[in-house]
N, C-alpha and C positions, 0 to 999 in steps of 0.2 A: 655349197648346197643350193644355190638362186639356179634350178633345173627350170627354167621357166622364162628363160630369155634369152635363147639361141635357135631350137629346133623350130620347125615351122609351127607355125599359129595352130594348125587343124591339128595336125601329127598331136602338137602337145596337150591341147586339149581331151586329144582322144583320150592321151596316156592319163591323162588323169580321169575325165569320167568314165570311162569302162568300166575300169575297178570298183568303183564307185555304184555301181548299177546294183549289185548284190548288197552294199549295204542297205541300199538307200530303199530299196526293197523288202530288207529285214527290219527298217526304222519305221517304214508303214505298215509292215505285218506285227510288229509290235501293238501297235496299237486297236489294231483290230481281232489281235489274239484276245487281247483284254478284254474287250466288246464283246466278240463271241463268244468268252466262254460267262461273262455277266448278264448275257441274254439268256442263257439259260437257267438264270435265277427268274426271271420274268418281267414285264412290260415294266414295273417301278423301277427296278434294279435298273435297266435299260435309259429310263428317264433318268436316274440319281445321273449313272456316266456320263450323259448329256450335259447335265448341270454342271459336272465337273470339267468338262473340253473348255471352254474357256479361261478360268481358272489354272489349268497347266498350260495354257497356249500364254497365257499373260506372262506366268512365272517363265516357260519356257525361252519367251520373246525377250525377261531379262537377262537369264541366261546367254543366250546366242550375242545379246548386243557386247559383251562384256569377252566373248571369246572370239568376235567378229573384231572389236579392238585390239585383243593381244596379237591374232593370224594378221590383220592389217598391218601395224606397226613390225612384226617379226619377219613379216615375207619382206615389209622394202627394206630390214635392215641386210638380211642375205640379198636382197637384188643387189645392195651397194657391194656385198660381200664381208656385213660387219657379224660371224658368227660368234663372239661373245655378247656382243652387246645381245642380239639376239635371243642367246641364254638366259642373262641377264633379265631381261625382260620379261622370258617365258616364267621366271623364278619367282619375280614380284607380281607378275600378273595371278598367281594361284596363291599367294597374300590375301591380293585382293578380293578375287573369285570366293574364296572360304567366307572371308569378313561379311560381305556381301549375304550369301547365302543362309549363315549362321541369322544373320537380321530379318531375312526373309522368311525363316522357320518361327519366330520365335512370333511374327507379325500374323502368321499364318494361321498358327495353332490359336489364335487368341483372338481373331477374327473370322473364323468359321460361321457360326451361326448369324452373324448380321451379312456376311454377305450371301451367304446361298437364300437364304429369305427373302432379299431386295433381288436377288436372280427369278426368284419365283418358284422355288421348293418347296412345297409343302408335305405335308404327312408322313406317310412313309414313307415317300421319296425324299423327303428332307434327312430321314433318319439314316436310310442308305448310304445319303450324300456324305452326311456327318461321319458315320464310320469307316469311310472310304478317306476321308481326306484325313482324317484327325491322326491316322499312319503314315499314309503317302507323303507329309510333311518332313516329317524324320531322315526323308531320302534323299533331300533337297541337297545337302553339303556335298555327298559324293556327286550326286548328278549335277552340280554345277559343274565340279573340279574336273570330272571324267568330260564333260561335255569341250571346255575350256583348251584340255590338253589334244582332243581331238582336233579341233580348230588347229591349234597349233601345228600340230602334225602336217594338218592339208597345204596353211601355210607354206612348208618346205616342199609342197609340192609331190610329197610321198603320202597317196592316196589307198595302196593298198592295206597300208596297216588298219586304217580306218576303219576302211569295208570290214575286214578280219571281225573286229571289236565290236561294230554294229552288228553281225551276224552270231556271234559269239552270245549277245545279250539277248539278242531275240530269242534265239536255241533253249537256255538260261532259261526264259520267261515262261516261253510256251512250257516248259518242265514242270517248272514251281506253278503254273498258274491250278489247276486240275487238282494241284496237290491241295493246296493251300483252300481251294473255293469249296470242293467238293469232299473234302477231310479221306484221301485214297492212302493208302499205305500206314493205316495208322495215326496218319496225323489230325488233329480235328479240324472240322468243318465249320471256317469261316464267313462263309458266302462272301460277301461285297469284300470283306474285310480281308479276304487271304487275296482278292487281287492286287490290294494295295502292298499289303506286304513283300506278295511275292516284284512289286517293282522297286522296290527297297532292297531287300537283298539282291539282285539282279543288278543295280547301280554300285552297290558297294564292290561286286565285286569287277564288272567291269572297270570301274576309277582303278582298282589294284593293277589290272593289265594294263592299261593306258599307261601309267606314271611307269609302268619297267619301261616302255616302249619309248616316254620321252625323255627319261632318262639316260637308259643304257644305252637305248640304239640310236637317237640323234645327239643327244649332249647334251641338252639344251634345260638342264637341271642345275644350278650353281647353290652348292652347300656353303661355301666360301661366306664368309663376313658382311651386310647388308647393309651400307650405311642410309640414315633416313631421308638423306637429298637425295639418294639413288634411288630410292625407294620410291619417294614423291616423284621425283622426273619421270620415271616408268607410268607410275601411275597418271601424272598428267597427258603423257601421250597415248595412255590406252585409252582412258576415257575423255580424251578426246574426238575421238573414235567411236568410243563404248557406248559414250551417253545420247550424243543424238540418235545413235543407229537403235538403242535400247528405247528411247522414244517414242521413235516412228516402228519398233517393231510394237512396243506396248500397244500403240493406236488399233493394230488388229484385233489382237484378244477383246480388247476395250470394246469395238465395233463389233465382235462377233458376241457378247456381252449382251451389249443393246437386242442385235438383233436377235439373240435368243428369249430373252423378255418382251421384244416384240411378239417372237411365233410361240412363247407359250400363252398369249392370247386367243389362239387357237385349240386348246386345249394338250394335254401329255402325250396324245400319240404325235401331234407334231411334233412338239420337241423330242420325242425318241428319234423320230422319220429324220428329222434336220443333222442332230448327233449323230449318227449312224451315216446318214448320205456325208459328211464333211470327212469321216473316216474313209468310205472308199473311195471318191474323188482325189484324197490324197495319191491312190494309184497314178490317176493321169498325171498328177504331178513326177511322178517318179524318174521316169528316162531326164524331162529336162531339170531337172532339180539337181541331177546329176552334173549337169554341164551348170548350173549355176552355183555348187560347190567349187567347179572350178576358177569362176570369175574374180573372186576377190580378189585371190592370192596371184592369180594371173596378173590381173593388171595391178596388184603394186609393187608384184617383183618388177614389171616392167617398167614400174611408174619411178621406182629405187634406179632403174638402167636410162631412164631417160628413153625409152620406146614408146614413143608415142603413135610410130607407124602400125605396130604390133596391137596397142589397145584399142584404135579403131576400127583394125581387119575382124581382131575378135567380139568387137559390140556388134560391128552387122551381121557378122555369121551366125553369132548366137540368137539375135531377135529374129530373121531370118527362120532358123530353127525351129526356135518356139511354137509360131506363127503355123508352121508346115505341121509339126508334129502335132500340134494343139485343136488342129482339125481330121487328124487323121485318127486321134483317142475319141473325139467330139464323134466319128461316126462310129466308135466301138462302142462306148455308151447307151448309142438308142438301142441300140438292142440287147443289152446287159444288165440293163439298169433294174428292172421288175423282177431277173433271176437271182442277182444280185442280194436285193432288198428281202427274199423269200428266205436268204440265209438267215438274216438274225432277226427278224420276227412272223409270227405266224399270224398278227393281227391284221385284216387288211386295211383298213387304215393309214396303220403307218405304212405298210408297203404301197400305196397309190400316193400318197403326201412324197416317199423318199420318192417314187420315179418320176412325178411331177418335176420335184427339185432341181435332179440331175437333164433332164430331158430338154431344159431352160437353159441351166448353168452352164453345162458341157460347151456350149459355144463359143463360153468370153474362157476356154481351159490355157489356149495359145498367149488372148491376149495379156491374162493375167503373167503369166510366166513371162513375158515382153516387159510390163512394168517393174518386175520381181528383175531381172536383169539391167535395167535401167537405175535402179539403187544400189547394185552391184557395185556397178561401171562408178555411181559416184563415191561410193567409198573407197573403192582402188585407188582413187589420184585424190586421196584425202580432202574430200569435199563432204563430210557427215551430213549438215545441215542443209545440202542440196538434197541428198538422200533420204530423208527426213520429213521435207517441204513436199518432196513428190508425194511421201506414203499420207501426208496428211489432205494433201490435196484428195488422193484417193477414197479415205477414209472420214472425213470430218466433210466434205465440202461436198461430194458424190455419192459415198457408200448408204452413209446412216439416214439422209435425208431421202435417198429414192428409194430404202427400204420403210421407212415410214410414212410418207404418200402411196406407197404404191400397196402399203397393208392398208390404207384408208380407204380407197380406190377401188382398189380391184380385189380386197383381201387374201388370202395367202399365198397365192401366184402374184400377188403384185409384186410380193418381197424377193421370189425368186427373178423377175424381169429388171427389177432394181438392180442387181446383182450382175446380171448380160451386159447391163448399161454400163456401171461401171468399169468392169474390166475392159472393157473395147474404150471407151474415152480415157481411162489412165493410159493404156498403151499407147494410143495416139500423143498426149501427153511427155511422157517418157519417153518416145523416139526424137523428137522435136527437139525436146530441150538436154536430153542427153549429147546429141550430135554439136548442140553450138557450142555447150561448155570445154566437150574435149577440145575440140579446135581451139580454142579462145587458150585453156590452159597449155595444149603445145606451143602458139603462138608465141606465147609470153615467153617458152623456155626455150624458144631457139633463138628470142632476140639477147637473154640475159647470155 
Protein backbone atom coordinates (compact mmCIF):
# COMPACT_ATOMS: atom_id res chain seq x y z
CA UNK A 1 0.00 0.00 0.00
CA UNK A 2 3.26 2.85 0.18
CA UNK A 3 1.52 4.33 -3.44
CA UNK A 4 3.60 7.14 -2.71
CA UNK A 5 7.17 6.36 -3.60
CA UNK A 6 7.71 5.34 -7.10
CA UNK A 7 5.54 7.48 -9.60
CA UNK A 8 6.90 10.91 -10.17
CA UNK A 9 6.86 13.64 -7.54
CA UNK A 10 4.14 16.05 -9.61
CA UNK A 11 1.99 13.00 -11.13
CA UNK A 12 1.51 11.88 -7.40
CA UNK A 13 0.80 14.75 -5.94
CA UNK A 14 -1.66 15.42 -8.31
CA UNK A 15 -3.32 12.07 -7.67
CA UNK A 16 -3.77 12.88 -4.59
CA UNK A 17 -4.88 16.50 -4.41
CA UNK A 18 -7.48 16.43 -7.07
CA UNK A 19 -9.62 14.34 -5.38
CA UNK A 20 -9.17 16.17 -2.58
CA UNK A 21 -10.44 19.51 -4.01
CA UNK A 22 -14.19 18.52 -3.62
CA UNK A 23 -13.80 17.64 -0.22
CA UNK A 24 -11.80 20.12 0.92
CA UNK A 25 -14.31 22.48 -0.56
CA UNK A 26 -17.26 20.59 1.28
CA UNK A 27 -15.11 21.11 4.63
CA UNK A 28 -15.14 24.86 4.08
CA UNK A 29 -18.74 24.89 3.01
CA UNK A 30 -19.48 23.35 5.96
CA UNK A 31 -18.78 25.69 7.96
CA UNK A 32 -20.13 28.57 6.36
CA UNK A 33 -23.46 26.57 5.76
CA UNK A 34 -23.57 27.05 9.56
CA UNK A 35 -22.88 30.61 9.51
CA UNK A 36 -25.32 31.39 6.90
CA UNK A 37 -27.99 29.84 7.98
CA UNK A 38 -27.27 31.43 12.08
CA UNK A 39 -27.08 34.87 10.34
CA UNK A 40 -30.46 34.45 9.76
CA UNK A 41 -31.22 34.40 13.38
CA UNK A 42 -29.52 37.94 13.59
CA UNK A 43 -26.42 40.12 14.45
CA UNK A 44 -26.20 38.28 18.13
CA UNK A 45 -26.61 34.83 16.92
CA UNK A 46 -23.80 35.83 14.36
CA UNK A 47 -21.59 37.15 17.29
CA UNK A 48 -22.45 33.89 19.63
CA UNK A 49 -20.80 31.75 16.25
CA UNK A 50 -17.83 34.19 16.38
CA UNK A 51 -17.24 33.44 19.87
CA UNK A 52 -17.57 29.89 19.26
CA UNK A 53 -14.50 29.66 16.02
CA UNK A 54 -11.99 29.46 18.39
CA UNK A 55 -13.06 27.32 20.64
CA UNK A 56 -13.73 24.42 17.85
CA UNK A 57 -10.44 25.53 16.01
CA UNK A 58 -8.60 24.79 19.49
CA UNK A 59 -10.51 21.44 20.04
CA UNK A 60 -10.24 21.01 16.40
CA UNK A 61 -6.29 21.60 16.47
CA UNK A 62 -6.27 18.76 19.16
CA UNK A 63 -7.99 16.58 17.10
CA UNK A 64 -5.91 16.86 13.83
CA UNK A 65 -2.53 16.65 16.15
CA UNK A 66 -3.55 13.27 17.29
CA UNK A 67 -4.74 12.01 13.72
CA UNK A 68 -1.57 13.81 12.08
CA UNK A 69 0.47 11.29 14.55
CA UNK A 70 -1.45 8.09 13.66
CA UNK A 71 -1.24 9.16 9.42
CA UNK A 72 2.48 9.93 10.28
CA UNK A 73 3.55 7.01 12.02
CA UNK A 74 1.09 4.64 9.44
CA UNK A 75 2.33 6.04 6.24
CA UNK A 76 6.17 5.29 7.09
CA UNK A 77 5.14 2.10 8.47
CA UNK A 78 3.70 1.16 4.68
CA UNK A 79 6.70 3.15 3.07
CA UNK A 80 8.84 0.35 4.77
CA UNK A 81 6.11 -1.90 3.61
CA UNK A 82 5.10 -2.93 7.38
CA UNK A 83 0.95 -3.47 6.71
CA UNK A 84 0.21 -5.01 9.93
CA UNK A 85 2.11 -3.24 12.14
CA UNK A 86 0.36 -0.41 10.26
CA UNK A 87 -3.12 -1.80 11.36
CA UNK A 88 -1.87 -2.33 14.45
CA UNK A 89 -1.35 1.05 15.04
CA UNK A 90 -4.39 2.51 13.29
CA UNK A 91 -6.34 0.06 16.07
CA UNK A 92 -4.60 1.58 19.10
CA UNK A 93 -4.55 4.93 17.76
CA UNK A 94 -8.67 5.11 17.87
CA UNK A 95 -8.07 3.83 21.80
CA UNK A 96 -6.52 6.59 22.15
CA UNK A 97 -8.37 9.26 19.93
CA UNK A 98 -11.93 8.13 22.14
CA UNK A 99 -10.03 8.34 25.55
CA UNK A 100 -8.85 11.52 24.51
CA UNK A 101 -12.03 13.00 23.32
CA UNK A 102 -14.32 11.46 25.99
CA UNK A 103 -11.96 13.86 28.49
CA UNK A 104 -12.39 16.58 26.21
CA UNK A 105 -16.39 16.46 26.53
CA UNK A 106 -16.53 16.05 29.90
CA UNK A 107 -13.83 19.43 30.47
CA UNK A 108 -15.88 21.08 28.01
CA UNK A 109 -19.31 20.94 29.23
CA UNK A 110 -18.15 21.98 32.58
CA UNK A 111 -16.20 24.89 31.42
CA UNK A 112 -18.61 26.76 29.32
CA UNK A 113 -19.51 29.76 31.01
CA UNK A 114 -15.90 30.90 32.47
CA UNK A 115 -14.51 30.60 29.28
CA UNK A 116 -16.91 32.37 26.73
CA UNK A 117 -17.00 35.26 29.39
CA UNK A 118 -13.09 35.78 29.64
CA UNK A 119 -13.75 35.60 25.47
CA UNK A 120 -15.93 38.55 25.90
CA UNK A 121 -19.66 37.16 25.49
CA UNK A 122 -21.90 38.78 27.14
CA UNK A 123 -25.95 38.99 27.18
CA UNK A 124 -27.57 37.48 24.74
CA UNK A 125 -24.75 36.60 22.92
CA UNK A 126 -23.42 34.84 25.84
CA UNK A 127 -26.64 32.90 26.04
CA UNK A 128 -26.52 31.92 22.19
CA UNK A 129 -23.00 30.94 22.87
CA UNK A 130 -24.06 28.78 25.74
CA UNK A 131 -26.71 26.94 23.97
CA UNK A 132 -24.79 26.33 20.92
CA UNK A 133 -21.89 24.71 22.58
CA UNK A 134 -23.60 23.05 25.70
CA UNK A 135 -24.66 20.38 22.43
CA UNK A 136 -21.95 20.74 20.08
CA UNK A 137 -19.95 19.08 22.89
CA UNK A 138 -21.65 15.64 22.83
CA UNK A 139 -20.27 15.47 19.22
CA UNK A 140 -16.88 15.53 20.15
CA UNK A 141 -16.24 11.40 20.35
CA UNK A 142 -17.44 10.79 16.87
CA UNK A 143 -15.71 13.81 15.54
CA UNK A 144 -12.56 12.93 16.73
CA UNK A 145 -12.64 9.11 15.81
CA UNK A 146 -14.18 10.11 12.25
CA UNK A 147 -11.63 12.87 11.93
CA UNK A 148 -8.54 10.37 13.02
CA UNK A 149 -9.64 7.54 10.55
CA UNK A 150 -9.74 9.92 7.75
CA UNK A 151 -6.10 10.83 8.44
CA UNK A 152 -5.44 7.44 8.37
CA UNK A 153 -6.84 6.85 5.08
CA UNK A 154 -4.90 9.89 3.28
CA UNK A 155 -1.99 8.25 4.99
CA UNK A 156 -2.24 5.29 2.58
CA UNK A 157 -2.33 7.73 0.03
CA UNK A 158 -6.08 6.73 -1.11
CA UNK A 159 -7.52 10.32 -1.19
CA UNK A 160 -10.61 9.69 -2.74
CA UNK A 161 -12.51 8.04 -0.24
CA UNK A 162 -11.92 11.10 1.78
CA UNK A 163 -13.13 13.57 -0.47
CA UNK A 164 -16.37 11.01 -0.73
CA UNK A 165 -16.95 11.43 3.29
CA UNK A 166 -16.25 15.12 3.54
CA UNK A 167 -18.87 15.79 0.80
CA UNK A 168 -21.22 13.30 2.18
CA UNK A 169 -21.08 15.30 5.60
CA UNK A 170 -21.53 18.62 4.15
CA UNK A 171 -24.65 17.27 1.91
CA UNK A 172 -25.92 15.73 5.66
CA UNK A 173 -25.47 19.21 7.26
CA UNK A 174 -26.83 21.66 4.86
CA UNK A 175 -30.11 19.09 5.27
CA UNK A 176 -30.45 18.87 8.84
CA UNK A 177 -29.35 22.52 9.34
CA UNK A 178 -32.80 24.39 8.04
CA UNK A 179 -34.55 21.48 9.64
CA UNK A 180 -33.41 21.79 13.00
CA UNK A 181 -32.84 25.99 13.09
CA UNK A 182 -35.95 27.01 11.58
CA UNK A 183 -38.33 23.88 13.05
CA UNK A 184 -39.58 22.88 8.81
CA UNK A 185 -41.19 19.58 8.35
CA UNK A 186 -42.64 19.45 11.71
CA UNK A 187 -39.83 19.32 13.71
CA UNK A 188 -39.33 22.34 16.26
CA UNK A 189 -37.47 25.21 16.00
CA UNK A 190 -34.27 25.39 17.58
CA UNK A 191 -32.61 28.40 16.42
CA UNK A 192 -28.65 28.46 17.55
CA UNK A 193 -29.52 25.11 19.13
CA UNK A 194 -30.66 23.01 15.99
CA UNK A 195 -27.17 24.03 14.38
CA UNK A 196 -25.32 22.42 16.94
CA UNK A 197 -27.35 19.55 16.92
CA UNK A 198 -27.72 19.22 13.44
CA UNK A 199 -23.29 18.80 13.65
CA UNK A 200 -23.78 16.20 16.02
CA UNK A 201 -25.79 14.02 14.11
CA UNK A 202 -23.82 14.85 10.92
CA UNK A 203 -20.50 13.43 12.74
CA UNK A 204 -22.13 10.40 14.20
CA UNK A 205 -23.03 9.41 11.23
CA UNK A 206 -20.08 10.12 9.08
CA UNK A 207 -17.48 8.17 11.88
CA UNK A 208 -20.19 5.09 10.80
CA UNK A 209 -18.95 5.51 6.98
CA UNK A 210 -15.32 6.15 7.76
CA UNK A 211 -14.70 2.98 10.14
CA UNK A 212 -16.56 0.57 7.15
CA UNK A 213 -14.10 2.30 4.77
CA UNK A 214 -10.91 1.67 7.24
CA UNK A 215 -11.96 -1.41 8.06
CA UNK A 216 -13.37 -3.27 5.24
CA UNK A 217 -11.51 -1.68 2.40
CA UNK A 218 -7.97 -1.06 3.58
CA UNK A 219 -7.68 -3.52 6.71
CA UNK A 220 -6.31 -1.69 8.80
CA UNK A 221 -8.84 -2.55 11.86
CA UNK A 222 -7.31 -5.36 14.08
CA UNK A 223 -10.02 -7.10 16.46
CA UNK A 224 -7.41 -9.62 17.49
CA UNK A 225 -6.17 -9.46 21.26
CA UNK A 226 -4.30 -6.06 22.49
CA UNK A 227 -1.53 -6.51 24.72
CA UNK A 228 -0.76 -3.30 26.92
CA UNK A 229 3.06 -2.98 25.73
CA UNK A 230 1.53 -2.83 22.22
CA UNK A 231 -0.80 -0.64 23.28
CA UNK A 232 1.79 1.74 24.99
CA UNK A 233 4.58 1.38 22.00
CA UNK A 234 1.68 2.53 19.51
CA UNK A 235 0.88 5.05 21.68
CA UNK A 236 4.30 6.35 22.24
CA UNK A 237 4.92 6.80 18.81
CA UNK A 238 1.77 8.54 17.87
CA UNK A 239 2.14 10.89 20.35
CA UNK A 240 5.22 11.40 19.69
CA UNK A 241 4.13 12.93 16.81
CA UNK A 242 0.69 13.95 18.17
CA UNK A 243 1.73 15.89 21.00
CA UNK A 244 4.11 18.51 19.68
CA UNK A 245 2.18 18.84 16.46
CA UNK A 246 -1.11 19.16 18.80
CA UNK A 247 0.87 22.06 20.58
CA UNK A 248 1.90 24.07 18.04
CA UNK A 249 -1.57 23.49 16.26
CA UNK A 250 -3.38 24.56 19.90
CA UNK A 251 -1.03 28.01 19.51
CA UNK A 252 -3.55 29.12 16.69
CA UNK A 253 -6.88 28.77 18.10
CA UNK A 254 -4.97 30.03 21.36
CA UNK A 255 -3.81 33.21 19.22
CA UNK A 256 -6.96 33.62 17.35
CA UNK A 257 -8.51 33.64 21.08
CA UNK A 258 -6.50 36.59 21.98
CA UNK A 259 -6.92 38.15 19.02
CA UNK A 260 -10.57 38.01 19.13
CA UNK A 261 -10.65 39.60 22.75
CA UNK A 262 -8.58 41.99 21.29
CA UNK A 263 -11.16 43.08 18.28
CA UNK A 264 -14.14 42.63 20.52
CA UNK A 265 -12.58 45.87 21.95
CA UNK A 266 -14.02 47.22 19.01
CA UNK A 267 -17.32 46.43 19.72
CA UNK A 268 -19.82 43.03 18.27
CA UNK A 269 -20.02 44.08 14.81
CA UNK A 270 -16.35 43.45 14.69
CA UNK A 271 -16.36 40.39 16.07
CA UNK A 272 -19.27 39.22 13.82
CA UNK A 273 -17.02 41.05 10.65
CA UNK A 274 -13.69 39.14 12.04
CA UNK A 275 -15.89 35.48 12.42
CA UNK A 276 -17.40 35.63 9.38
CA UNK A 277 -14.31 37.09 7.15
CA UNK A 278 -12.01 33.99 8.80
CA UNK A 279 -14.80 31.56 7.42
CA UNK A 280 -14.57 32.83 3.83
CA UNK A 281 -10.86 33.29 3.56
CA UNK A 282 -10.94 29.60 4.44
CA UNK A 283 -11.86 29.42 0.56
CA UNK A 284 -8.50 30.89 -0.53
CA UNK A 285 -7.13 28.25 1.42
CA UNK A 286 -8.87 25.67 -0.32
CA UNK A 287 -6.92 24.48 -3.75
CA UNK A 288 -3.50 24.69 -1.59
CA UNK A 289 -4.76 23.02 1.44
CA UNK A 290 -5.42 20.40 -0.95
CA UNK A 291 -1.83 19.80 -1.78
CA UNK A 292 -0.90 20.22 1.85
CA UNK A 293 -3.27 17.20 2.76
CA UNK A 294 -0.97 15.76 0.61
CA UNK A 295 2.42 16.61 2.22
CA UNK A 296 2.55 14.62 5.23
CA UNK A 297 1.91 11.23 4.10
CA UNK A 298 4.08 12.08 1.12
CA UNK A 299 7.22 12.65 2.68
CA UNK A 300 6.97 10.02 5.25
CA UNK A 301 6.20 7.36 3.00
CA UNK A 302 9.23 8.58 1.40
CA UNK A 303 10.95 9.33 4.60
CA UNK A 304 10.08 5.08 5.53
CA UNK A 305 11.85 4.53 1.63
CA UNK A 306 14.80 6.52 2.43
CA UNK A 307 13.86 9.31 -0.45
CA UNK A 308 15.16 12.04 0.19
CA UNK A 309 15.71 13.22 -3.37
CA UNK A 310 11.85 12.95 -3.68
CA UNK A 311 10.92 15.07 -0.32
CA UNK A 312 12.90 17.90 -1.51
CA UNK A 313 11.69 18.17 -5.23
CA UNK A 314 8.29 18.05 -3.30
CA UNK A 315 8.98 20.97 -0.59
CA UNK A 316 9.99 23.45 -3.57
CA UNK A 317 7.24 22.78 -5.85
CA UNK A 318 4.90 23.04 -3.18
CA UNK A 319 6.03 26.54 -1.66
CA UNK A 320 6.56 27.52 -5.11
CA UNK A 321 2.85 26.76 -5.48
CA UNK A 322 1.59 28.38 -2.69
CA UNK A 323 3.35 31.59 -3.35
CA UNK A 324 1.87 31.61 -7.22
CA UNK A 325 -1.58 30.68 -6.19
CA UNK A 326 -1.69 32.77 -3.06
CA UNK A 327 -1.39 35.85 -5.19
CA UNK A 328 -3.44 34.95 -7.85
CA UNK A 329 -6.78 34.24 -4.96
CA UNK A 330 -5.05 37.76 -3.24
CA UNK A 331 -6.34 39.44 -6.53
CA UNK A 332 -9.81 37.66 -6.58
CA UNK A 333 -10.55 38.87 -3.19
CA UNK A 334 -10.28 42.80 -3.91
CA UNK A 335 -13.10 42.51 -5.58
CA UNK A 336 -15.30 39.84 -3.75
CA UNK A 337 -14.72 40.76 -0.62
CA UNK A 338 -17.72 43.54 0.01
CA UNK A 339 -20.22 40.98 -2.16
CA UNK A 340 -19.17 38.59 -0.22
CA UNK A 341 -19.61 40.12 3.16
CA UNK A 342 -23.34 41.43 1.96
CA UNK A 343 -24.12 37.61 2.22
CA UNK A 344 -24.30 37.14 5.76
CA UNK A 345 -25.10 40.52 7.16
CA UNK A 346 -27.12 43.36 6.31
CA UNK A 347 -25.41 45.55 8.85
CA UNK A 348 -23.02 47.87 7.31
CA UNK A 349 -20.53 47.80 9.68
CA UNK A 350 -19.77 44.65 9.78
CA UNK A 351 -19.72 44.39 6.08
CA UNK A 352 -16.89 47.56 5.88
CA UNK A 353 -14.88 45.98 9.16
CA UNK A 354 -15.12 42.28 7.18
CA UNK A 355 -13.74 44.01 3.64
CA UNK A 356 -11.29 46.00 5.42
CA UNK A 357 -10.01 42.71 6.90
CA UNK A 358 -9.68 40.71 3.94
CA UNK A 359 -8.41 43.60 1.57
CA UNK A 360 -5.09 43.56 4.10
CA UNK A 361 -4.95 39.97 4.79
CA UNK A 362 -5.47 38.58 1.25
CA UNK A 363 -1.79 39.26 0.68
CA UNK A 364 0.22 37.19 3.28
CA UNK A 365 -2.95 34.19 1.79
CA UNK A 366 0.44 32.50 -0.32
CA UNK A 367 2.72 33.18 2.46
CA UNK A 368 0.83 31.70 4.97
CA UNK A 369 0.18 28.50 3.09
CA UNK A 370 4.32 28.51 2.68
CA UNK A 371 4.69 28.30 6.51
CA UNK A 372 1.70 25.76 6.81
CA UNK A 373 3.87 23.60 4.26
CA UNK A 374 7.00 24.16 6.03
CA UNK A 375 5.55 22.26 9.30
CA UNK A 376 4.49 19.65 6.96
CA UNK A 377 7.77 18.95 5.55
CA UNK A 378 8.93 18.81 9.37
CA UNK A 379 6.63 16.27 10.53
CA UNK A 380 7.19 13.96 7.52
CA UNK A 381 10.89 13.09 8.49
CA UNK A 382 9.77 13.05 12.14
CA UNK A 383 11.00 16.17 13.45
CA UNK A 384 7.55 17.43 15.67
CA UNK A 385 9.41 19.80 17.69
CA UNK A 386 10.91 21.58 14.79
CA UNK A 387 7.33 21.75 13.59
CA UNK A 388 6.27 23.17 16.56
CA UNK A 389 9.10 25.82 17.23
CA UNK A 390 8.17 27.26 13.61
CA UNK A 391 4.34 27.69 14.60
CA UNK A 392 5.28 29.12 17.87
CA UNK A 393 7.79 31.40 16.43
CA UNK A 394 4.80 32.49 14.28
CA UNK A 395 2.24 32.73 16.87
CA UNK A 396 3.80 33.71 20.38
CA UNK A 397 6.76 35.83 19.01
CA UNK A 398 5.13 37.60 15.59
CA UNK A 399 1.30 37.06 15.61
CA UNK A 400 -0.08 38.11 19.08
CA UNK A 401 2.40 40.96 19.63
CA UNK A 402 1.86 42.86 16.25
CA UNK A 403 -1.83 42.37 16.63
CA UNK A 404 -1.72 44.16 20.00
CA UNK A 405 0.57 47.07 18.98
CA UNK A 406 -0.73 47.57 16.09
CA UNK A 407 -4.65 47.62 17.77
CA UNK A 408 -2.79 50.32 20.18
CA UNK A 409 -1.38 52.15 17.09
CA UNK A 410 -3.36 52.27 14.61
CA UNK A 411 -6.65 50.62 16.04
CA UNK A 412 -8.51 47.98 14.10
CA UNK A 413 -6.57 47.95 10.92
CA UNK A 414 -3.60 47.83 12.88
CA UNK A 415 -4.57 44.17 13.85
CA UNK A 416 -5.23 43.31 10.32
CA UNK A 417 -1.53 44.67 9.06
CA UNK A 418 -0.10 42.62 12.10
CA UNK A 419 -1.47 39.81 10.50
CA UNK A 420 0.20 40.80 6.54
CA UNK A 421 3.42 41.08 8.68
CA UNK A 422 3.18 37.79 9.98
CA UNK A 423 2.52 35.54 7.28
CA UNK A 424 5.23 36.93 4.91
CA UNK A 425 8.19 36.75 7.90
CA UNK A 426 7.07 33.15 8.93
CA UNK A 427 7.34 32.21 5.43
CA UNK A 428 10.53 33.68 4.91
CA UNK A 429 11.26 31.71 8.18
CA UNK A 430 10.14 28.30 7.10
CA UNK A 431 11.85 28.42 3.74
CA UNK A 432 15.37 28.92 5.29
CA UNK A 433 15.16 26.65 7.95
CA UNK A 434 13.04 23.98 6.31
CA UNK A 435 15.84 23.63 3.41
CA UNK A 436 18.97 23.24 6.04
CA UNK A 437 17.27 20.54 8.04
CA UNK A 438 16.33 18.27 5.23
CA UNK A 439 19.67 18.42 3.93
CA UNK A 440 21.43 17.93 7.17
CA UNK A 441 18.82 14.91 7.98
CA UNK A 442 19.64 13.20 4.33
CA UNK A 443 23.17 13.84 4.94
CA UNK A 444 23.32 11.96 8.11
CA UNK A 445 21.29 8.95 6.22
CA UNK A 446 23.63 8.45 3.40
CA UNK A 447 26.60 8.39 5.56
CA UNK A 448 24.90 5.80 8.14
Amino acid sequence: MALLVKDRVSSTVIRMAVPMLAGTFAMNAYNLVDTWFVSRLGTNALAAMSFTFPVVMLLGFIMRGLGTGAMTVVAHALGRGKQKTAARITTHAAFLSSSVALALTVIGLLTIKPVFMRLGAEGQTFVMTQQYMSIWYYGLVPRVLHMMFADVIIGTGHTKAVSFLMVFGTVLNFILDPIMIFGLWGFPSMGIRGAALATVISETLILIAVFLFVHRRYHLIVFASHSLGRIAASWRRILYIGVPTTLSSVLVPLSAMIVIKIVSGFGEAAVAAVGVASRIEMFAFMVPMTVGMSLVPFVAQNYGAGRFDRIKTVRKGAMFFALSFGFIIATVFLFVARPLGKLFSSDPEVINILARYIYTTCFGYGFLEVHRYATFCFTGIHKPLFSASLTAIRVVVLMIPLAYFGARLFGINGIFWGRLLTDILSAVIGIIWTGRIIKKVAGNSYVQ
